[in-house]
C-alpha positions as CSV (number, residue, x, y, z in Angstrom):
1,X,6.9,10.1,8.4
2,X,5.4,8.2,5.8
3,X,7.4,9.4,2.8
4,X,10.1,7.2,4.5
5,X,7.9,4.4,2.9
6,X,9.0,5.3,-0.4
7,X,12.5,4.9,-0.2
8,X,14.5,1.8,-0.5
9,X,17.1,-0.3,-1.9
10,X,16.4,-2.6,-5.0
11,X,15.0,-5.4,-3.3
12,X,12.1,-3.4,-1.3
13,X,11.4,-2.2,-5.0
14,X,10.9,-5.4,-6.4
15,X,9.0,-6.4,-3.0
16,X,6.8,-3.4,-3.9
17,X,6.3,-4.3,-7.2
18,X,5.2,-7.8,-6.6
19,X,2.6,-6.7,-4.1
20,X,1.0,-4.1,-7.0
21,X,1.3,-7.1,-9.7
22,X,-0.7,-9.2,-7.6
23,X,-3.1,-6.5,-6.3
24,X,-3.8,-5.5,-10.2
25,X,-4.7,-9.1,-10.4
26,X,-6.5,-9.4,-7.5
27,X,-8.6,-5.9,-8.6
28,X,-9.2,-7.4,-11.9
29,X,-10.6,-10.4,-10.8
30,X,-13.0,-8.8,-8.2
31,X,-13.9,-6.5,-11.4
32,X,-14.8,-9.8,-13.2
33,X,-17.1,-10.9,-9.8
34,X,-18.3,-7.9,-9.1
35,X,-20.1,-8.2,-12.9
36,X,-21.1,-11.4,-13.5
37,X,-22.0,-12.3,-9.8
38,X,-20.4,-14.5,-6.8
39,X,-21.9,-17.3,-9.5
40,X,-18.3,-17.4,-10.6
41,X,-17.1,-18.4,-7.3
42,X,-17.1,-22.0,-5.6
43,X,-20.0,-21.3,-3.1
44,X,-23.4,-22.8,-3.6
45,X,-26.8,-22.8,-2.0
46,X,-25.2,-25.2,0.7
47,X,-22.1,-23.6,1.3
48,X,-22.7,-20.1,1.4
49,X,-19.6,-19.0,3.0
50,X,-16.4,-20.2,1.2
51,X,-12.5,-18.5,1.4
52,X,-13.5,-15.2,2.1
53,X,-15.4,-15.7,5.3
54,X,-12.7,-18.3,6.2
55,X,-9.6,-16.1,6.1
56,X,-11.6,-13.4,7.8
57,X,-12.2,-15.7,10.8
58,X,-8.6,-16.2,10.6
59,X,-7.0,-12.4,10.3
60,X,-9.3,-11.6,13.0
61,X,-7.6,-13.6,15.4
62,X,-3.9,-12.5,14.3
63,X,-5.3,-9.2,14.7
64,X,-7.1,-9.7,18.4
65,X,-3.0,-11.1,19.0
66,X,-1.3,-7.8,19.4
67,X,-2.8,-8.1,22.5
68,X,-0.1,-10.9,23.7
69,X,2.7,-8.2,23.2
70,X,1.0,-5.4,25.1
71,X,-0.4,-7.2,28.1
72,X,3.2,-8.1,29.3
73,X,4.4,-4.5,28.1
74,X,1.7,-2.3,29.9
75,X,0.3,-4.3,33.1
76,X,4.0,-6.1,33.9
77,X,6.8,-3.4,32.6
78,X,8.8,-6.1,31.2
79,X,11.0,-3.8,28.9
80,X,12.6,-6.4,27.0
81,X,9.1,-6.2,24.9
82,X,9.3,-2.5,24.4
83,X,10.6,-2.6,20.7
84,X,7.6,-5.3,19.3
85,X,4.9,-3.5,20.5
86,X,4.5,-0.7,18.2
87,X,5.1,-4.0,15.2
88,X,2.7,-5.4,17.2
89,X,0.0,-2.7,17.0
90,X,0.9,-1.9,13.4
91,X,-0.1,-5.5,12.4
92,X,-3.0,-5.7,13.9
93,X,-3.8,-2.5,11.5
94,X,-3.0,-4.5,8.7
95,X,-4.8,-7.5,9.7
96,X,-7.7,-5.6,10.6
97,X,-7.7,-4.1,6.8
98,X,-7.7,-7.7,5.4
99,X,-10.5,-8.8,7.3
100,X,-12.6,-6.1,6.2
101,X,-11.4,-6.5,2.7
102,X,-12.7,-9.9,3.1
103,X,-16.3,-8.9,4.0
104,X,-16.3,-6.4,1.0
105,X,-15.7,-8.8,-1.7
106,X,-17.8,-11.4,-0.1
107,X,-20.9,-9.2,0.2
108,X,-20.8,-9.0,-3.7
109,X,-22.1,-5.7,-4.4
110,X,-20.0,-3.3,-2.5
111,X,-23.1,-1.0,-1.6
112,X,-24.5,-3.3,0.6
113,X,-22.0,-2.1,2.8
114,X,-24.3,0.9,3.4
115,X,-26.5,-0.8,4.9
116,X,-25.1,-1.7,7.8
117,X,-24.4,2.0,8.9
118,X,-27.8,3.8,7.1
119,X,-29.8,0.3,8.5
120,X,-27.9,-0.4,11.8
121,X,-29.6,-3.5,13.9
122,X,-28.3,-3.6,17.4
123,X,-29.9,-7.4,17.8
124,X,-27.8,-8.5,15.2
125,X,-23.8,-10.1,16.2
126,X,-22.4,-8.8,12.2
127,X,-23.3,-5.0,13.8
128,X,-21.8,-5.2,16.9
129,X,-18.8,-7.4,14.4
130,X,-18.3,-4.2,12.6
131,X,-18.8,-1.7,15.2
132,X,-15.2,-3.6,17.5
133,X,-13.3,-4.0,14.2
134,X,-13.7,-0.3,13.4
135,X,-13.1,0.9,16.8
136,X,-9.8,-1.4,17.0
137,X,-8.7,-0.7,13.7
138,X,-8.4,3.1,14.5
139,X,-7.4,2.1,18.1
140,X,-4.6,0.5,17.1
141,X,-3.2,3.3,14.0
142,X,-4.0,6.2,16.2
143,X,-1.7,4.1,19.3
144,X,0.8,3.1,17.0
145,X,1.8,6.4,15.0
146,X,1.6,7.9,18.6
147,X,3.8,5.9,20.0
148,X,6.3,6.0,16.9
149,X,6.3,10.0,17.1
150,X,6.6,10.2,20.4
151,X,9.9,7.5,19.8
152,X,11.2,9.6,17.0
153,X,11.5,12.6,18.5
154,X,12.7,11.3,22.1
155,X,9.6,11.5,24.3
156,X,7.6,9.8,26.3
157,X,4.1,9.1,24.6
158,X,1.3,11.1,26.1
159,X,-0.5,9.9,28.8
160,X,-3.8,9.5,27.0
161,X,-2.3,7.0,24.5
162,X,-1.1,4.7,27.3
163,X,-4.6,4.8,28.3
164,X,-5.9,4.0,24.9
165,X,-3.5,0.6,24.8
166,X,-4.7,0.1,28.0
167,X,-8.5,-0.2,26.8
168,X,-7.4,-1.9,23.4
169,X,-6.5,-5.0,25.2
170,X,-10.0,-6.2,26.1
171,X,-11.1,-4.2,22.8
172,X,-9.0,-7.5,21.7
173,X,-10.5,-9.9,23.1
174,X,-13.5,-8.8,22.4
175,X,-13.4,-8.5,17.8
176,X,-12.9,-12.5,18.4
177,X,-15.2,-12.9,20.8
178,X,-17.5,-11.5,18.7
179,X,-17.0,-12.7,15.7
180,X,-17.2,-16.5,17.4
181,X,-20.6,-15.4,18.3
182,X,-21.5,-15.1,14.6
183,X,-20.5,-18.9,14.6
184,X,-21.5,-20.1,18.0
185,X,-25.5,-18.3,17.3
186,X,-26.6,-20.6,14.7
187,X,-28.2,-23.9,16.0
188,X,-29.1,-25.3,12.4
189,X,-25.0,-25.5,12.6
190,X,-24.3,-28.2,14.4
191,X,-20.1,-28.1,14.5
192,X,-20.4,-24.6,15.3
193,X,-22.6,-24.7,17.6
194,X,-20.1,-25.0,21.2
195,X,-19.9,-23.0,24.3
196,X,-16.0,-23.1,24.0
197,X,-16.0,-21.7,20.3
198,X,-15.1,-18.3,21.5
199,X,-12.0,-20.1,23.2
200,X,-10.7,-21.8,20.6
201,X,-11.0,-18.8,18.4
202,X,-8.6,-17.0,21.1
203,X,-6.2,-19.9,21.9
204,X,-5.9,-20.1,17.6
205,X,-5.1,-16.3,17.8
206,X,-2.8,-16.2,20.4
207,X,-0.7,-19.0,18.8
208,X,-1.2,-17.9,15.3
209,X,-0.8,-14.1,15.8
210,X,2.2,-13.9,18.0
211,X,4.1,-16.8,15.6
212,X,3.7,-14.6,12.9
213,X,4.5,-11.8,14.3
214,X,7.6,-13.5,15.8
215,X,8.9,-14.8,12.3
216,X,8.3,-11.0,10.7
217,X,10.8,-9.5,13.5
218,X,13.5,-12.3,12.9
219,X,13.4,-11.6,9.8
220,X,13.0,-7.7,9.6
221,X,16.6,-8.1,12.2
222,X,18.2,-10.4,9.6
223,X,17.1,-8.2,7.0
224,X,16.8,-5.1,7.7
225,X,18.8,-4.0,11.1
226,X,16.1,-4.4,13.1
227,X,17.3,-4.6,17.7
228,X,15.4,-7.3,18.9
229,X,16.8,-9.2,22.2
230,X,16.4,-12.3,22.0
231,X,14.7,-12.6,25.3
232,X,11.9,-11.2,24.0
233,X,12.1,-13.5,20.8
234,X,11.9,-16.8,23.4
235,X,9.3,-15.4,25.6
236,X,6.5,-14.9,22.8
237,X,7.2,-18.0,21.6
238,X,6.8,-19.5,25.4
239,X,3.1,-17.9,24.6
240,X,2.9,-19.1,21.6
241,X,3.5,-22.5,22.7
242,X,1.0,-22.6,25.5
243,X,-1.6,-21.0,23.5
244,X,-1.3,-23.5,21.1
245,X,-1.6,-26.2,23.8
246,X,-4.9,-25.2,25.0
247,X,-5.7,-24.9,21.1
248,X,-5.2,-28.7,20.6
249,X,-7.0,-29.4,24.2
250,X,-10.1,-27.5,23.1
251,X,-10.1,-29.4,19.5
252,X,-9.6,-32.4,21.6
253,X,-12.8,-31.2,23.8
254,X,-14.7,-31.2,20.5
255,X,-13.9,-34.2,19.5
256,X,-14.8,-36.2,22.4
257,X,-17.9,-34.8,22.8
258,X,-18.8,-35.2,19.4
259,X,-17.6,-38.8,19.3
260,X,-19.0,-40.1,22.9
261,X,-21.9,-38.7,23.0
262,X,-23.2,-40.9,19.8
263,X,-25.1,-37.8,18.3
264,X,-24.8,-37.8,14.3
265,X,-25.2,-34.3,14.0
266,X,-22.4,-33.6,16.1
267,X,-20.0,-36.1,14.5
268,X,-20.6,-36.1,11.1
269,X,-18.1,-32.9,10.0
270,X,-15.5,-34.5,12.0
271,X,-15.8,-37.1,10.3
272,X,-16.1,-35.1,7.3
273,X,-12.6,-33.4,8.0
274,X,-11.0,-36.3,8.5
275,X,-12.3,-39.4,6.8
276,X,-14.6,-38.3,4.4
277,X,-18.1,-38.3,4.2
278,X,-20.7,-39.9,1.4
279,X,-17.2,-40.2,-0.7
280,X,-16.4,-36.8,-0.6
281,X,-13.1,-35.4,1.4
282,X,-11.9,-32.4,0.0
283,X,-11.1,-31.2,3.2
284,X,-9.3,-34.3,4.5
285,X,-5.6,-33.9,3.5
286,X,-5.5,-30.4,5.1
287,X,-6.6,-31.4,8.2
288,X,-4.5,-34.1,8.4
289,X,-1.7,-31.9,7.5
290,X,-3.0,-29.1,10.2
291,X,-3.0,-31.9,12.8
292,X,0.4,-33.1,11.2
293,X,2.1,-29.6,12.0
294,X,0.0,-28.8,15.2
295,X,2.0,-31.4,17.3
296,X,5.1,-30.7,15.2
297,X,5.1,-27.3,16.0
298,X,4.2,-28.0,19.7
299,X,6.8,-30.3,20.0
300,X,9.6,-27.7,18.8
301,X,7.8,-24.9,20.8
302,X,7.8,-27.2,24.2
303,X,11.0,-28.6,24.8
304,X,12.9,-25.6,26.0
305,X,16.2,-26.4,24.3
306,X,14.9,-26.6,21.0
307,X,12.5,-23.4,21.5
308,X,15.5,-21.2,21.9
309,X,17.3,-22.4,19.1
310,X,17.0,-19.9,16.8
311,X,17.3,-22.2,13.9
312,X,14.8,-24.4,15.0
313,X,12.5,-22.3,16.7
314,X,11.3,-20.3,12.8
315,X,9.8,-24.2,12.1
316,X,8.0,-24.5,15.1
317,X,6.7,-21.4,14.8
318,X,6.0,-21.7,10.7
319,X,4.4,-25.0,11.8
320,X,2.2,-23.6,14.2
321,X,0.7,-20.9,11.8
322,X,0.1,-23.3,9.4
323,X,-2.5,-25.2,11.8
324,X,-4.3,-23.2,12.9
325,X,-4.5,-21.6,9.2
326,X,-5.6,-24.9,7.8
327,X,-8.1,-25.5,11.1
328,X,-9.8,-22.4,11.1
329,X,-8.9,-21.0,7.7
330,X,-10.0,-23.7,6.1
331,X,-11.9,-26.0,7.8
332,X,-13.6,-24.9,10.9
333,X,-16.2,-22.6,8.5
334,X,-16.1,-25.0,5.4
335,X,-16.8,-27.9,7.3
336,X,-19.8,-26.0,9.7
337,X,-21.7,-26.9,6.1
338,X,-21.4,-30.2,6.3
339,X,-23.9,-31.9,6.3
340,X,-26.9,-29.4,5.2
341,X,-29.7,-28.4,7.3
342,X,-31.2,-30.6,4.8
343,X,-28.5,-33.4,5.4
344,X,-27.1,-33.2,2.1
345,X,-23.7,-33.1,1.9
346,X,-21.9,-30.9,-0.7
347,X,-18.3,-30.6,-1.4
348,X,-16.5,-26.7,-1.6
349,X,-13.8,-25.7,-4.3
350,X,-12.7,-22.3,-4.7
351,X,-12.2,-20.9,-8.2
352,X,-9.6,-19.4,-10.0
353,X,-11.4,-16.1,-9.9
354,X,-11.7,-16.7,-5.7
355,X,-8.0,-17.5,-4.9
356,X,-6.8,-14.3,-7.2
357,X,-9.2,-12.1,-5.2
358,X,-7.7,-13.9,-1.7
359,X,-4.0,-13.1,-3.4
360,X,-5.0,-9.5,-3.9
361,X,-6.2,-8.7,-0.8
362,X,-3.5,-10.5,1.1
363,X,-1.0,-8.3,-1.3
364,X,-2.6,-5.1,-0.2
365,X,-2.4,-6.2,3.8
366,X,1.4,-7.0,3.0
367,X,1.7,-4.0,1.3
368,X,0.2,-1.3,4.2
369,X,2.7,-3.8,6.7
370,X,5.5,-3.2,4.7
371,X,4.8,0.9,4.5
372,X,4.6,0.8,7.9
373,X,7.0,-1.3,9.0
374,X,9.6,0.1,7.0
375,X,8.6,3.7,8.6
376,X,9.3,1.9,12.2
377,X,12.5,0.4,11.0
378,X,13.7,3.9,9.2
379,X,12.9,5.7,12.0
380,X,14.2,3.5,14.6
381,X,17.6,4.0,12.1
382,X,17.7,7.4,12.7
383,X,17.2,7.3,16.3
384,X,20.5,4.9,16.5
C-alpha cells in the first residue's frame, strides 16, 4: 500500500518538495553540529537542555494523545469515532519519530545512542524513557497498518490487534508519565520538582494532541475527500476543551503554591516567565502569549454554541495548541534552569543552526504523516 504515497496531484508534489527542501536544510545543519560540536548551539553550562529537549517533552504528549480517540472507540463502541482512529494511531507514529529525532541530535554524537542498549541501566528514568517510546512506536505502526488492511480489503481486523490497542492505551499514558519523571526526579530543579508534573504533562497532551489532530482531519475533508461526521469532530473537541481546563487549574496549582508559600526557589522561574528576572525575560512575551491564547482557546472550546461552529471552532483549537506549545515547548524546560543550582541566572537563545535542525526534523515527521495519511485517504477512496 505504500506506493499509493507516491502519487498525487501538483499540490502534494510541491507539499513533498517543501518538506525535502527543508529536511536537506535541516541535515546540513545537523552535518555542521555534528562537526564543530553542540558549541554552536544556544545551550550553555547552565542551560543544558535548550529546543531539542523542549519539543521532545512536547511530541511526546501529542503522541501519548491518540489515546483520547481510542478510549471512546474500544471500551465505549461509539462508532462515530471509527474513521479517526487509525489517523489517530498513525500520528502518534509520527510524533513518536520526532521525539526520538529530537534525542539524536541533542545527544551530539549519534553513537552515544549505543549506549543505551549495549550499557542498559534499569535505575535510570531515560532507560525505561526509551524502552515505552520504542514499544509504542511499533505498537502503534504494527496497529495502524493492521487495521488499514484489514479496512481495505473488507474485514474485520484480527482479534490480536484489538488486543494490542487495548494494551496501547495505558502504554500511553505511561511514555508521558515517564518522561515527567525525568523532570519531576531532579530536586536541584526547583520548578520541576511537583507531584502533579506527570498531570500536567497529560492534561497538555490531551488538549494539544487531540486539537491537532482535530485541525489535520478538517482539513484533510476540505482537502482531500476525507468522511468525517461532524459528531465526532464536536466530541474531541469537548475533550479537548476539558483537558485543557484541568491544564490551566494544574498551572494555577503551581502558581499558588509557589507564590503563598513565600519560598524563593519555588517562585523565582515564575517570576522568570512572566516578569523577568535580574533584567533578563526572554521568555516573558511567550508566556504571556501562551496564557493570552490558553483562555482564548478555552473560551471558544467551552461555550457550546461557538464550539460547534465549525468556523470558529479551528481558532479555539489553533489557540489551544499554541499554549500549551509555548508552556511546555518553550517554557516549562527553559525556565526549570532558572535560577542555577548556583543561583545564577542565564538567559537561552537558540541559534540559527538550532532552529534549522528543529525545521528538519519537524519536515521529516510531516513528511512520514503525509505518506501515511495519504495511504489512509487513497485507500479509504477506493473502498467508496
Amino acid at each position: 500500500m505504500l506506493e499509493k504515497a507516491l502519487r498525487g496531484g501538483k499540490v502534494y508534489y510541491a507539499w513533498l518538495a517543501l518538506l525535502l527542501a527543508v529536511i536537506a536544510a535541516g541535515v546540513l545543519a545537523w552535518l555542521y553540529q555534528l562537526r564543530h560540536g553542540l558549541g554552536v548551539t544556544g545551550m550553555t553550562r547552565d542551560v543544558s537542555w535548550g529546543l531539542y529537549i523542549a519539543q521532545f517533552t512536547f511530541m511526546v504528549g501529542v503522541a501519548a494523545s491518540a489515546v483520547m480517540v481510542a478510549v471512546p472507540y474500544y471500551f465505549h463502541n461509539h462508532k462515530v469515532f471509527k474513521p479517526v482512529v487509525i489517523l489517530g494511531e498513525f500520528l502518534a507514529v509520527s510524533a513518536v519519530v520526532v521525539c526520538m529525532l529530537f534525542i539524536f541530535v541533542d545527544l551530539g554524537q549519534p553513537a552515544r545512542v549505543l549506549n543505551v542498549l549495549l550499557h542498559p541501566s534499569p535505575h535510570s528514568v531515560m532507560f525505561w524513557d526509551m524502552c515505552v517510546l520504542a514499544g509504542y512506536l511499533l505498537l502503534n505502526i504494527t496497529i495502524g497498518w493492521t487495521m488499514l488492511s484489514a479496512e481495505k480489503k473488507g474485514v474485520s481486523p484480527p482479534r490480536w490487534a484489538h488486543g494490542l490497542s487495548i494494551a496501547a492505551i495505558p502504554w500511553a499514558v505511561s511514555i508521558h508519565t515517564v518522561t515527567a519523571f525525568l523532570y519531576a526526579g531532579l530536586p536541584g530543579r526547583h520548578y520541576w520538582l511537583s507531584a502533579i508534573m506527570a498531570a500536567r504533562f497529560l492534561a497538555s497532551a490531551f488538549a494539544a494532541g487531540p486539537a491537532l489532530l482535530i485541525l489535520i482531519c478538517l482539513l484533510l475533508r476540505r482537502r482531500a475527500g476525507l468522511r468525517l461526521e461532524d459528531g465526532a469532530v464536536t466530541s474531541l473537541a469537548k475533550v479537548v476543551a476539558y483537558a485543557m481546563a484541568a491544564n490551566v487549574f494544574f498551572f494555577l496549582l503551581e502558581v499558588f503554591t509557589a507564590t503563598y508559600s513565600g519560598v524563593p526557589a519555588h517562585a523565582e522561574s515564575l517570576s522568570y516567565l512572566f516578569f523577568g528576572l535580574e533584567g533578563l525575560h526572554a521568555l516573558t512575551p511567550f508566556m504571556w502569549a501562551a496564557a493570552f491564547l490558553a483562555f482564548a482557546g478555552l473560551t471558544l472550546l467551552i461555550t457550546p454554541r461557538w464550539r460547534r461552529s465549525l468556523t470558529l471552532l479551528p481558532w479555539g483549537l489553533a489557540a489551544v495548541f499554541l499554549a500549551c506549545w509555548l508552556d511546555k515547548g518553550v517554557g516549562l524546560v527553559l525556565a526549570g534552569f532558572v535560577p542555577s543550582p548556583f543561583g545564577e541566572v542565564h538567559d537561552y537563545s537558540p541559534t540559527g543552526i538550532e532552529i534549522l535542525i528543529l525545521l528538519g526534523v519537524y519536515a521529516i515527521g510531516a513528511l512520514v504523516l503525509t505518506a501515511l495519511y495519504k495511504v489512509v485517504i487513497a485507500v479509504r477512496h477506493e473502498e467508496a
